[in-house]
Every structure is written in C-alpha cells, then in structure tokens.
VMD Tcl script that builds the backbone (N, CA, C; Angstrom):
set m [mol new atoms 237]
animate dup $m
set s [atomselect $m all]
$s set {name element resname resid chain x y z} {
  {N N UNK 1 A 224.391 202.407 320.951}
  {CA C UNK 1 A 223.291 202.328 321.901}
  {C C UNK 1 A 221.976 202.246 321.124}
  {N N UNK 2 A 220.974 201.580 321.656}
  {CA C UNK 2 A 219.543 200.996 320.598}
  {C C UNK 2 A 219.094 202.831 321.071}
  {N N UNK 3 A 218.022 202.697 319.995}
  {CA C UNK 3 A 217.438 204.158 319.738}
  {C C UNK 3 A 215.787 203.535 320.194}
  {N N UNK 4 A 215.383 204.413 321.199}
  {CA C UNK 4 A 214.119 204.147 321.145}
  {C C UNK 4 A 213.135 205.491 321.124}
  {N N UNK 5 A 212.134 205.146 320.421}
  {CA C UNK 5 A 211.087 206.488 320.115}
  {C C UNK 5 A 210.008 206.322 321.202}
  {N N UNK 6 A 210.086 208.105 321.435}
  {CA C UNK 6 A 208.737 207.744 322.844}
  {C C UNK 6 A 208.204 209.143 322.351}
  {N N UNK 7 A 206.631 208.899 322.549}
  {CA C UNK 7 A 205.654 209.761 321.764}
  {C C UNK 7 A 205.892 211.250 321.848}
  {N N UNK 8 A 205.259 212.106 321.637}
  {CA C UNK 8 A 205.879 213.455 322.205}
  {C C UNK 8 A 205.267 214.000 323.466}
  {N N UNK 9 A 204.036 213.530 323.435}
  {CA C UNK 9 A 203.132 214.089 324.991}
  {C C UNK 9 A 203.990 213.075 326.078}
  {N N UNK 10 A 204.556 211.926 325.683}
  {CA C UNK 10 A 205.223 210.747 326.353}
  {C C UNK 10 A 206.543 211.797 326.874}
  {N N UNK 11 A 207.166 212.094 325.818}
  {CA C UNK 11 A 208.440 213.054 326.598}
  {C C UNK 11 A 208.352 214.040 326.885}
  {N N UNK 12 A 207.444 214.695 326.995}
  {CA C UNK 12 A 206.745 216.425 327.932}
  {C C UNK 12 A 206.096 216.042 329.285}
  {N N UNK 13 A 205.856 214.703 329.596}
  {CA C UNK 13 A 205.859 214.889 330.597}
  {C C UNK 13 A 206.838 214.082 331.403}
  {N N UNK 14 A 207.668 213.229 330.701}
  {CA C UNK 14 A 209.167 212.534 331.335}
  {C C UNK 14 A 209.662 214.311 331.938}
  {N N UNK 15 A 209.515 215.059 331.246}
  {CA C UNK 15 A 210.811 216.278 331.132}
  {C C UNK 15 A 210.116 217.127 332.368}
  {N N UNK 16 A 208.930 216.909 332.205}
  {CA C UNK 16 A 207.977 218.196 333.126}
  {C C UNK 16 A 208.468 217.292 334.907}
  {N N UNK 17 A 208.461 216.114 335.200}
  {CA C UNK 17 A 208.486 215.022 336.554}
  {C C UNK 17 A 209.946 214.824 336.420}
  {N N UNK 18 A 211.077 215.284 335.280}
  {CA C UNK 18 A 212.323 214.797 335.944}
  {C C UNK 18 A 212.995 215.767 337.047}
  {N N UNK 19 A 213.220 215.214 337.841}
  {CA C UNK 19 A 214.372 215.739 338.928}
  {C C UNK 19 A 215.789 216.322 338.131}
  {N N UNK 20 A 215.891 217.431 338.853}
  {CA C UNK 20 A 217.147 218.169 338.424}
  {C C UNK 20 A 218.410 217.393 338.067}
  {N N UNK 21 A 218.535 216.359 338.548}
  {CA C UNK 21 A 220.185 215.706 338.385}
  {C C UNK 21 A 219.940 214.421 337.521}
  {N N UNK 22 A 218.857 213.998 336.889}
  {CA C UNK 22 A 218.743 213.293 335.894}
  {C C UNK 22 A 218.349 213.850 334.824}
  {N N UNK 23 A 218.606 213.012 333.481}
  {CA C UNK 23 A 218.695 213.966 332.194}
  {C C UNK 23 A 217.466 212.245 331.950}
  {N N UNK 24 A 217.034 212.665 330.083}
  {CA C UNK 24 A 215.621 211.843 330.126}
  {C C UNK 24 A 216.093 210.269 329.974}
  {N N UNK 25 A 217.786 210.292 329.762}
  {CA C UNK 25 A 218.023 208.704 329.401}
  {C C UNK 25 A 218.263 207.681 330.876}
  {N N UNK 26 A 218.471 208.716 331.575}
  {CA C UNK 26 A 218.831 208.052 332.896}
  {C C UNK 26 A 217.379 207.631 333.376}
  {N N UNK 27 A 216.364 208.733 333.185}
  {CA C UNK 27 A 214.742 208.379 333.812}
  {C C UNK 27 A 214.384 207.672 333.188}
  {N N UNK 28 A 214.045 207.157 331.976}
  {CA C UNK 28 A 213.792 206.321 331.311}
  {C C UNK 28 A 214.674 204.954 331.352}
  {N N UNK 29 A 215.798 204.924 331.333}
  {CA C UNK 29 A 215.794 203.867 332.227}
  {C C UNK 29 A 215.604 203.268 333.206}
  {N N UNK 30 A 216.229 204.270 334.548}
  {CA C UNK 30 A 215.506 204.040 335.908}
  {C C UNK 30 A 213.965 203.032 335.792}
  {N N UNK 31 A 213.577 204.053 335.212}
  {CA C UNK 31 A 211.683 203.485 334.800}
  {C C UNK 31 A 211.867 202.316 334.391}
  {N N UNK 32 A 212.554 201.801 333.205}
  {CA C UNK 32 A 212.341 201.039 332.230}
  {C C UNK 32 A 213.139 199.404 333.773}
  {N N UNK 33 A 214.084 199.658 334.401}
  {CA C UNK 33 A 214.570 198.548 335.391}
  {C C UNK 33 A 213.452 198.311 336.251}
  {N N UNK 34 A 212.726 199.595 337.157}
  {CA C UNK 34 A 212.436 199.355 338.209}
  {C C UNK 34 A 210.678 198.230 337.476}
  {N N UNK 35 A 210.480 198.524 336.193}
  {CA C UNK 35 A 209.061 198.062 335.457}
  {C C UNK 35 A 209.191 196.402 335.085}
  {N N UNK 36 A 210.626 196.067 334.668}
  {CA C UNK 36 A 211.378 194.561 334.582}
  {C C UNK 36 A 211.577 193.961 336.014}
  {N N UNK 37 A 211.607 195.338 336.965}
  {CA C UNK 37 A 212.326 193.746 338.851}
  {C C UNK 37 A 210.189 193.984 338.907}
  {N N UNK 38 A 209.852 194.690 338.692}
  {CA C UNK 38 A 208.406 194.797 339.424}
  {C C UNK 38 A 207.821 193.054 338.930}
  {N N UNK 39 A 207.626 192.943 337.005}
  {CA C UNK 39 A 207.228 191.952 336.257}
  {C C UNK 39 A 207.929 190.886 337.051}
  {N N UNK 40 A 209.666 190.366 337.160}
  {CA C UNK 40 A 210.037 189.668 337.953}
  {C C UNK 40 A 209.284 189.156 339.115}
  {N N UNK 41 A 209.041 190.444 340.096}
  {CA C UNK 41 A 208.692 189.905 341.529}
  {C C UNK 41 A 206.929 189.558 341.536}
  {N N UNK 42 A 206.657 189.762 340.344}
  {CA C UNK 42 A 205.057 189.269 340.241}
  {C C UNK 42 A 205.164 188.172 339.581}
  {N N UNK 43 A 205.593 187.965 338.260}
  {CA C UNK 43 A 205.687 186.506 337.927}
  {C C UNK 43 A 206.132 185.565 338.899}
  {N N UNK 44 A 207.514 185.676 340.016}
  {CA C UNK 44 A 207.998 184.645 341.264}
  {C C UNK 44 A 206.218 184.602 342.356}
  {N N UNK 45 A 205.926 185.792 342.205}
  {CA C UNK 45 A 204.515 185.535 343.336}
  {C C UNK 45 A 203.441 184.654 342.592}
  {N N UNK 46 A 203.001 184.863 341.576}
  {CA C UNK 46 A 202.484 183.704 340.460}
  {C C UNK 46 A 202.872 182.453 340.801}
  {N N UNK 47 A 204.201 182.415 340.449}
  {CA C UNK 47 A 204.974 181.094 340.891}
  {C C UNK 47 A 204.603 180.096 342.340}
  {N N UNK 48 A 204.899 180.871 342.649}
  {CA C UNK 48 A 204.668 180.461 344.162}
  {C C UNK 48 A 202.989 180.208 344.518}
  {N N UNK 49 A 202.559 180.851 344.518}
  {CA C UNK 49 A 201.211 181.197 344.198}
  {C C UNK 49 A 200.216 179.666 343.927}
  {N N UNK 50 A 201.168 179.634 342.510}
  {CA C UNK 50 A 200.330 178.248 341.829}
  {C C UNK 50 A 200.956 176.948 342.644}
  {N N UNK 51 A 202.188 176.993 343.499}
  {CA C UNK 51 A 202.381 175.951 344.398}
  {C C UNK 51 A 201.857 175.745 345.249}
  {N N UNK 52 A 201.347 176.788 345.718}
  {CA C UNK 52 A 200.800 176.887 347.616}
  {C C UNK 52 A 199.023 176.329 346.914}
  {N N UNK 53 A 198.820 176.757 345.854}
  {CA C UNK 53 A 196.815 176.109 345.525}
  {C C UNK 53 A 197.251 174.541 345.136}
  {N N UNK 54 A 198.888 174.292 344.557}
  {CA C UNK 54 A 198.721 172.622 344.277}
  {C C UNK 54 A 198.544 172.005 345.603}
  {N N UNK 55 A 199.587 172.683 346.167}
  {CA C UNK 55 A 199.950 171.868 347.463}
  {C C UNK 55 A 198.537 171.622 348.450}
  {N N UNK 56 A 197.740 172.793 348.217}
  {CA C UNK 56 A 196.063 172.667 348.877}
  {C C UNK 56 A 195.604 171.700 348.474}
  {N N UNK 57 A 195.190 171.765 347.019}
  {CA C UNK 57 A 194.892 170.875 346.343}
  {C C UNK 57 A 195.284 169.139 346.153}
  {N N UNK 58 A 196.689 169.060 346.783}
  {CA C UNK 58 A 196.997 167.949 346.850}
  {C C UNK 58 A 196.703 167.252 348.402}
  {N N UNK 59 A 196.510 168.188 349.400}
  {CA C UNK 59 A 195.972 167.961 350.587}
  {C C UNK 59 A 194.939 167.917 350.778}
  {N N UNK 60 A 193.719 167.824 349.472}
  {CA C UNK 60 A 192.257 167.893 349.890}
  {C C UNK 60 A 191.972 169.048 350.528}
  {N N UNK 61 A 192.028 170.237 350.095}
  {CA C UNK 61 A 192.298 171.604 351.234}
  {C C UNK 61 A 191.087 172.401 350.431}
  {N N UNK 62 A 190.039 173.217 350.877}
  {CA C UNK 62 A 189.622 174.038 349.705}
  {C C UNK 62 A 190.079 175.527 350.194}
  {N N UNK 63 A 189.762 176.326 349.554}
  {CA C UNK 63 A 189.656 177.303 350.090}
  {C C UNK 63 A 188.788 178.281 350.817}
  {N N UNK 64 A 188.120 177.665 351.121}
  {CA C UNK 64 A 186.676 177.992 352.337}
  {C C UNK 64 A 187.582 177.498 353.315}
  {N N UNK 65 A 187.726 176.436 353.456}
  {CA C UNK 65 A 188.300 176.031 354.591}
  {C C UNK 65 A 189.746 176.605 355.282}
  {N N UNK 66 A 190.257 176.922 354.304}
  {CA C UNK 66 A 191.668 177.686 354.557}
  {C C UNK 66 A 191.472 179.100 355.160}
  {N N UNK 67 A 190.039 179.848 354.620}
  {CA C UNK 67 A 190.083 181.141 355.067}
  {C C UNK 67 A 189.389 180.975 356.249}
  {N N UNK 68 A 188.579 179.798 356.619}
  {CA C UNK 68 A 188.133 179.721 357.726}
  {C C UNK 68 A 189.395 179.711 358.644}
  {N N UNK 69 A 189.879 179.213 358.593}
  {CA C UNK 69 A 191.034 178.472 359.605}
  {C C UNK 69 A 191.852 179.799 360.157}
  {N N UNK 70 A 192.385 180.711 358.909}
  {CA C UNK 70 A 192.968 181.977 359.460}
  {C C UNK 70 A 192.063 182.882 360.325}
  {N N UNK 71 A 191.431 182.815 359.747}
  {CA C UNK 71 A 190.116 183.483 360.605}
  {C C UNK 71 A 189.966 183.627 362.114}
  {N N UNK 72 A 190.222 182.241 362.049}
  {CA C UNK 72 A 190.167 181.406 363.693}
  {C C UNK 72 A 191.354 181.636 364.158}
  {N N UNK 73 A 191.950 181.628 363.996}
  {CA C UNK 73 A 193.816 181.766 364.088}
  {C C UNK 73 A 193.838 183.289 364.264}
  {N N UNK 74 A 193.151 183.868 363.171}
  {CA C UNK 74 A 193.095 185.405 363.635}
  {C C UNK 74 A 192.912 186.405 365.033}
  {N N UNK 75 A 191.407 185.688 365.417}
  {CA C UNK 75 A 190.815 186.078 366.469}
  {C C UNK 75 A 191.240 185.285 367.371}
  {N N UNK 76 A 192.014 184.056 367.847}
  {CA C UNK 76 A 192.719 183.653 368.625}
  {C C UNK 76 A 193.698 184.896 369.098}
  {N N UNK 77 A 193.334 185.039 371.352}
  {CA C UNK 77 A 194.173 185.812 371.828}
  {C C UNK 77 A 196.054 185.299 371.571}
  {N N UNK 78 A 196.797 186.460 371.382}
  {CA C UNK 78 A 198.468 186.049 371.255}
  {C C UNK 78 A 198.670 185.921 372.930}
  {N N UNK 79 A 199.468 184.756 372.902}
  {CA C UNK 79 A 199.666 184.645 374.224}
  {C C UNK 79 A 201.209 184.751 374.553}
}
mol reanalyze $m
mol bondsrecalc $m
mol representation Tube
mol addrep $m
C-alpha cells in the first residue's frame, strides 16, 4: 500500500473530527474520493459550461441578452 505523509497539526485534527467507527486510513480516504468525484463534477460543469457560451456564441447570443430574457421568463405568471 503507497505511504503517504500528512503534517502533524494535519493528523490532530483528522483524529480530533474522526467518528468513532472510522480509523485515520478510512477518513482520509473517504476525504481523499469524495475531493476526486467533487474535481470530476466541476471539470464536466466547465465542460458543459464552455458549450452552452459556444453554442451562444454561435447563435449571435450575448449575454445581456440571455439574462434579460430569463428575467422576463422569470416574472412571467406560471399558468
């Protein structure tokens, strides 16, 4: 198993916030997955992100105009 070093104020307070039924390799991982899907689901929003400004952009769209529009759409009664 890889060995990793974590500072000492770094593991006094892993130890001080762990929950009784995890020991520090399980929290530190936990941590270390949930910090890799987080990077994941922000880089895919990036992604996406930079499609939805091409796709504006390829429609002559600015973005004044786009926030206008929700705006209007906003305060429109739901019927």
């Amino acid at each position: 198993m890889p060995h990793v070093d974590i500072p000492q104020d770094l593991f006094l307070q892993i130890q001080q916030t762990l929950p009784a039924s995890d020991s520090t390799d399980q929290f530190v991982s936990r941590a270390v997955r949930e910090k890799l899907a987080s990077n994941d689901r922000r880089e895919e929003f990036l992604r996406l992100s930079d499609l939805a400004k091409q796709a504006m952009l390829e429609h002559g769209l600015t973005e004044k105009e786009l926030l206008e529009d929700f705006e209007k759409q906003r305060r429109q009664p739901s019927e």
